[in-house]
Residue, then its C-alpha position, 0 to 999 in steps of 0.5 A: x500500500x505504501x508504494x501505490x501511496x507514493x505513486x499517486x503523490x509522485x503523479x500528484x507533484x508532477x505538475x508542480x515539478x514541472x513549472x518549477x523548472x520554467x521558474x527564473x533563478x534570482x539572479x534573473x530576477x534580480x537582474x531584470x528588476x534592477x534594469x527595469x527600475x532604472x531603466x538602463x538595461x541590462x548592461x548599463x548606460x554606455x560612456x557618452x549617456x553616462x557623461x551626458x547624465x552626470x553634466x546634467x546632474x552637475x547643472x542640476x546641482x550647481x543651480x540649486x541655492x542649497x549651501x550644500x549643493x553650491x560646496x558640492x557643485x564647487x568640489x565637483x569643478x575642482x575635482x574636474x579641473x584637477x582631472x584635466x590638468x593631470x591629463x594634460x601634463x600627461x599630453x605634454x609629457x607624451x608630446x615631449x617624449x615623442x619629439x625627443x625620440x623624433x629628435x634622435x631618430x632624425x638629427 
């Protein structure tokens, strides 16, 4: 009696087991969640969206009257002018040593 007993139980959860194997793992999940809530897909903005985002935010901010948002709005062009000025000692130290190597190269 008890294997007819298991049979039927079997035959009854056979359904069940079937559509949990459609069921979506949480990663899944999750990860349609995310990019449905933020509405950037599933990779993410690309590099030319990103910048365009964050200058908008920055102009949101720097237009704000909030003391907090003009120190933000300040730190953010300092960091941005510290940013350009490393990239350009960098050019100008490549522009140097590629006219140094001309230089040797062809007296």
């Amino acid at each position: 009696m008890s294997y007819l007993k298991a049979a039927i139980l079997a035959i009854a959860l056979l359904p069940s087991v079937a559509a949990a194997q459609t069921v979506n793992s949480a990663a899944s999940i999750g990860a349609r969640a995310v990019s449905s809530y933020s509405g950037i897909g599933m990779w993410g903005p690309d590099r030319a969206t990103e910048r365009k985002m964050a200058v908008a935010r920055l102009e949101q901010i720097c237009a704000s009257k909030r003391a907090s948002d003009q120190r933000g709005c300040d730190r953010a062009w300092r960091i941005i002018a510290a940013g350009h000025a490393k990239i350009q000692a960098r050019r100008d130290a490549e522009a140097d040593k590629a006219a140094k190597a001309e230089g040797v190269v062809a007296p």
